[in-house]
N, C-alpha and C positions, 0 to 999 in steps of 0.2 A: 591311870595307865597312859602311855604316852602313846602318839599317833602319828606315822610318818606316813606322807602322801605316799602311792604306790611307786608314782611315776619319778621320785628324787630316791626310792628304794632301788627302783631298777636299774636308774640310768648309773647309781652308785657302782652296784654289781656290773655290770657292763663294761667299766672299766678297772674291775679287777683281774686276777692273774687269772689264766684258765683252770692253774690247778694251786689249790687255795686250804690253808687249813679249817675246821669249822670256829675255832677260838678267833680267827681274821676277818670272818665274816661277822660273827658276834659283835666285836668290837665295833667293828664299822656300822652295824646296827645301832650300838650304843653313842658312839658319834652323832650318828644324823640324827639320835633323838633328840641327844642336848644341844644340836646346833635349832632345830625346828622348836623345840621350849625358849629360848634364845629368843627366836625370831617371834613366837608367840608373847613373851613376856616386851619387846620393844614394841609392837602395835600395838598391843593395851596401855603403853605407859610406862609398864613396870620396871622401870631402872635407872638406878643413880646417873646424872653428869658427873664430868671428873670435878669440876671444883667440889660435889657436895661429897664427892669419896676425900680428895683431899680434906677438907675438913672434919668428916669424921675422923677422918685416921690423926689428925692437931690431936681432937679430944681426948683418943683414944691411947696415946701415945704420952701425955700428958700425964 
């Protein structure tokens, strides 16, 4: 399960519209999760440079 700090939850909602659907809110839930996975997968390491995507994609293409 994914974990968005409180504080990049709220300050998100904050500046959304006062009156909001709840699928809008949803979504922007879902957003900051894959942005904060993102940002968890770059401090550990976890992620290709472009030369090494460019080269897979030679192989792949090939």
């Amino acid at each position: 399960m994914e974990t968005i700090p409180k504080n990049v939850l709220m300050e998100s909602l904050e500046n959304l519209p006062d009156q909001i659907e709840v699928e809008q809110v949803i979504e922007q839930i879902i957003l900051l999760s894959k942005i904060e996975r993102s940002r968890r997968q770059i401090d550990n390491g976890d992620f290709s440079s472009h030369e090494e995507v460019k080269e897979s994609y030679k192989k792949w293409l090939e």
